[in-house]
Short mmCIF file of the C-alpha atoms (twelve columns), coordinates in Angstrom:
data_MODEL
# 
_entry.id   MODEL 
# 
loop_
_atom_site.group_PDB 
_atom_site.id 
_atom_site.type_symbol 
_atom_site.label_atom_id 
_atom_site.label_alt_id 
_atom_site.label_comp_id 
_atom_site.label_asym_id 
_atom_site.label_seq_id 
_atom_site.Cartn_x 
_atom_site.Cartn_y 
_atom_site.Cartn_z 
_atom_site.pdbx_PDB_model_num 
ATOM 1  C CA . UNK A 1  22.906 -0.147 -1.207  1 
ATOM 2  C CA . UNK A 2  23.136 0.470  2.320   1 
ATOM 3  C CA . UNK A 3  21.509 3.874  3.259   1 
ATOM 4  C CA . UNK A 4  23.434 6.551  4.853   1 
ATOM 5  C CA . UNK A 5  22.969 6.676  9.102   1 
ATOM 6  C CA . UNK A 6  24.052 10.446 8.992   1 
ATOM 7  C CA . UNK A 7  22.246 11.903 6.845   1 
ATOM 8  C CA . UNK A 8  20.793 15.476 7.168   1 
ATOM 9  C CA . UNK A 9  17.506 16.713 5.286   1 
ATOM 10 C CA . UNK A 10 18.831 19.772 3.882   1 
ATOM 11 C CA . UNK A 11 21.459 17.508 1.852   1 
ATOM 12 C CA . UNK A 12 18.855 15.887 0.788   1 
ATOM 13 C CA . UNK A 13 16.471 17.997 -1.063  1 
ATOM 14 C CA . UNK A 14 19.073 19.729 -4.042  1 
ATOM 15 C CA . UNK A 15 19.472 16.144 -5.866  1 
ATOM 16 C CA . UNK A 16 15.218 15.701 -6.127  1 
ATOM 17 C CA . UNK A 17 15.757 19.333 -7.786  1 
ATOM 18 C CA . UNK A 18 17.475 16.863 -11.030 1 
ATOM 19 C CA . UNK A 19 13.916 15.339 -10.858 1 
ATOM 20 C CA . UNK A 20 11.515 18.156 -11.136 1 
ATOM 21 C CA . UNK A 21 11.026 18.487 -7.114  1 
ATOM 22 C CA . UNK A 22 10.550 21.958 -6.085  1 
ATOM 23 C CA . UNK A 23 9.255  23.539 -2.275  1 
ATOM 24 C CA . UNK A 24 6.188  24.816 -2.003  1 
ATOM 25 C CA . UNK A 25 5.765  25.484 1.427   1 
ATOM 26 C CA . UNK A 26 7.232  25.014 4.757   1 
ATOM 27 C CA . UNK A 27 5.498  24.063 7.977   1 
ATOM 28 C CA . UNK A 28 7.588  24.307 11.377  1 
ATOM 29 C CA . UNK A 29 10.354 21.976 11.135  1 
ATOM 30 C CA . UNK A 30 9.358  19.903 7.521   1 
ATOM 31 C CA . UNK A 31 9.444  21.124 3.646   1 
ATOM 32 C CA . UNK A 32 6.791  20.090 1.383   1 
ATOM 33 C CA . UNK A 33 8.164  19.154 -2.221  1 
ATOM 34 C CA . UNK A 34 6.088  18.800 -5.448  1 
ATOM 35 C CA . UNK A 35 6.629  17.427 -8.492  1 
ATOM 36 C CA . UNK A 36 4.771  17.755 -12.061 1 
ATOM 37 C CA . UNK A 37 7.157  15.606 -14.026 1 
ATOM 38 C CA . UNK A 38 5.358  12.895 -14.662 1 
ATOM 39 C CA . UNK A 39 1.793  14.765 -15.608 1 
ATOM 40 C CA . UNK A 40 0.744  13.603 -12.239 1 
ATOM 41 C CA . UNK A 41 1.088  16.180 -9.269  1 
ATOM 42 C CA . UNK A 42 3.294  14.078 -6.327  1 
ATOM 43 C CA . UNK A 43 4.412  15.624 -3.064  1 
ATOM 44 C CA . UNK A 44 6.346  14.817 -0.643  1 
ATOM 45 C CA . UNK A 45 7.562  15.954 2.846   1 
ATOM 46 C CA . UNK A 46 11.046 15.504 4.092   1 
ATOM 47 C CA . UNK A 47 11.670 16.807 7.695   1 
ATOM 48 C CA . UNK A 48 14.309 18.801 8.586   1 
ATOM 49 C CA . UNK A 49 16.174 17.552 10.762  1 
ATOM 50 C CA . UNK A 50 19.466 17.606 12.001  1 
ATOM 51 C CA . UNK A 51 20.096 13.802 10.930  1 
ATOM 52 C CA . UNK A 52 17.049 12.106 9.024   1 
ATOM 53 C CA . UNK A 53 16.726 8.664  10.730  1 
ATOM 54 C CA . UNK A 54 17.079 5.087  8.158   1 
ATOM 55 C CA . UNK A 55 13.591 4.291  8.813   1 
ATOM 56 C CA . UNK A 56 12.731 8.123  7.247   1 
ATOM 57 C CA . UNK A 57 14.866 7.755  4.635   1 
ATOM 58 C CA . UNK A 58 13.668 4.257  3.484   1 
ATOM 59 C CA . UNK A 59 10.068 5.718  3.453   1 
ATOM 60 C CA . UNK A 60 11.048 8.627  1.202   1 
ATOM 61 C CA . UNK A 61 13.040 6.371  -1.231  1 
ATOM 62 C CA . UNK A 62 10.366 3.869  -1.581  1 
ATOM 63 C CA . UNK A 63 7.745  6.950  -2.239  1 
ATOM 64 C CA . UNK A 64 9.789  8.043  -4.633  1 
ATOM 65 C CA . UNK A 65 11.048 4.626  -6.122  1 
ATOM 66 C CA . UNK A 66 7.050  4.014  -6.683  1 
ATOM 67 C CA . UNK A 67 6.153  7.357  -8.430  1 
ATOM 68 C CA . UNK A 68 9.598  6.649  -10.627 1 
ATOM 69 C CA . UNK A 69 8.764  3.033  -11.385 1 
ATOM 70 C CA . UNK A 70 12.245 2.367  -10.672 1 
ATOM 71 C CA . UNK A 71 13.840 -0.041 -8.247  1 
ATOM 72 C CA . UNK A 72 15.147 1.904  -4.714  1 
ATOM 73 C CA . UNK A 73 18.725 0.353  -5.701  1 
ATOM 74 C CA . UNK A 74 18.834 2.184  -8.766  1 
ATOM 75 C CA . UNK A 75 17.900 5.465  -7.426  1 
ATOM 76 C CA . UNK A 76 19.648 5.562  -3.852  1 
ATOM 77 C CA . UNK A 77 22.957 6.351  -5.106  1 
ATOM 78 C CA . UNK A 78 21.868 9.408  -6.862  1 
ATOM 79 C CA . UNK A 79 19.618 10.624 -3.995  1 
ATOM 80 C CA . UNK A 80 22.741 9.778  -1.488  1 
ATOM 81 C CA . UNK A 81 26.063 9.912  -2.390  1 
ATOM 82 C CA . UNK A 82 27.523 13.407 -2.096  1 
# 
């Protein structure tokens, strides 16, 4: 799947709600996000942006494709497709 160029951050945070995500703080212009689901604490910082760049978005899919144990094709669509 090719990943969305126009992105913004604030679309992207509700769908990692569906997998347990929820913010726990926020410095300046990023959002940290933590998760429990899997027994194992995982956090993750998404900046917010007007427009999250590829390279950003490729680097939070692949964090979260790795904690998952699922492959980034599986999961973009969820994470990206309005």
């Amino acid at each position: 799947m090719k990943l969305p160029r126009d992105c913004p951050a604030v679309r992207s945070r509700p769908p990692l709600r569906r997998y347990g995500y929820e913010t726990t703080r926020q410095t300046g212009s990023h959002v940290r996000l933590l998760s429990r689901r899997l027994g194992v604490e995982h956090h993750i910082t998404i900046p917010r942006y007007p427009v999250l760049k590829v390279g950003t978005l490729s680097a939070i899919l692949a964090d979260l494709a790795a904690y998952f144990e699922m492959d980034r094709e599986s999961l973009a669509p969820e994470l990206f497709e309005s």
